[in-house]
C-alpha positions in Angstrom: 75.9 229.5 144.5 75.0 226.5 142.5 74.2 226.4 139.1 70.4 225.6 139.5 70.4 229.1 142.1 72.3 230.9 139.1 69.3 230.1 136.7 66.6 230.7 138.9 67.7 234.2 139.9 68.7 234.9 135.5 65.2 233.8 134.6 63.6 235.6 137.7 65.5 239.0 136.7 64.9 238.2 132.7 61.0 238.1 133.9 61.5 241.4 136.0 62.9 243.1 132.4 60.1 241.7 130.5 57.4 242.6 132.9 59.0 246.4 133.4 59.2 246.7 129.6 55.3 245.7 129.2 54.7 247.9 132.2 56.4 251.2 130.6 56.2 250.2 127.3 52.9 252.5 126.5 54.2 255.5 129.0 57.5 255.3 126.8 56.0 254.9 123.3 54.2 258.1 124.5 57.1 260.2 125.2 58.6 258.7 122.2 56.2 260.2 119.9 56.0 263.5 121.7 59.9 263.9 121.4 59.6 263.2 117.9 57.0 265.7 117.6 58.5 268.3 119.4 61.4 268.1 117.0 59.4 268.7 114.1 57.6 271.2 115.3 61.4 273.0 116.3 61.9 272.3 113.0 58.6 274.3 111.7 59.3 277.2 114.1 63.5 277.2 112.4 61.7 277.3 108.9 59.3 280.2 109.4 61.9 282.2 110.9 63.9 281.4 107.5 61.0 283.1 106.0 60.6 286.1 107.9 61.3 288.4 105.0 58.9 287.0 103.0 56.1 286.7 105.0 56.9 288.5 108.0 55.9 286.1 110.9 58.7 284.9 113.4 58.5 283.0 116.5 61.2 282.4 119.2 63.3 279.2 118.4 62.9 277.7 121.6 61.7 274.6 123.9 58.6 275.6 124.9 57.3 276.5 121.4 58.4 273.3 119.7 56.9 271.3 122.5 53.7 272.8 122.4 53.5 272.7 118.6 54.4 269.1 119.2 51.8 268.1 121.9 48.9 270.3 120.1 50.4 270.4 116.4 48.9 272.9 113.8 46.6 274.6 116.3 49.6 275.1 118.7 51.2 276.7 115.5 48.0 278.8 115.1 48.2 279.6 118.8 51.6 280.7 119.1 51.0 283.2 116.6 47.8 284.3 117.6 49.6 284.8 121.1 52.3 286.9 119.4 49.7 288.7 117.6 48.1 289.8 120.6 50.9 290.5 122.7 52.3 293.0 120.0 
């Protein structure tokens, strides 16, 4: 392989990077911001149940409740309890 064929093929796979990172870039930034959500909302789920003496609500410290807190925020909060309201 030549020197010119070893530059064409780096610049054709450094334009395949670029164009995969514009293509995802929106898809990614997405799950970004929901993984970063979902870990505050595990972390509002972890406080309440620190306050469970106090003001007597608990939720399960799990997956599924952070991640809905994180994808719908403080009505996912209100939701969760108003599940657990219900449902005991």
């Amino acid at each position: 392989m030549s020197v010119v064929e070893k530059i064409a093929l780096g610049l054709t796979l450094l334009f395949l990077v670029v164009v995969c990172l514009r293509l995802f870039a929106a898809p990614l930034k997405l799950a970004l911001k929901v993984a970063f959500n979902s870990a505050l909302g595990f972390g509002a789920v972890w406080l309440l149940n620190l306050t469970t003496s106090v003001t007597g609500l608990s939720l399960g410290l799990n997956w599924f409740n952070a991640l809905l807190i994180g994808i719908l925020g403080l009505p996912g909060f209100g939701l969760l309890l108003l599940v657990q309201w219900v449902l005991t």
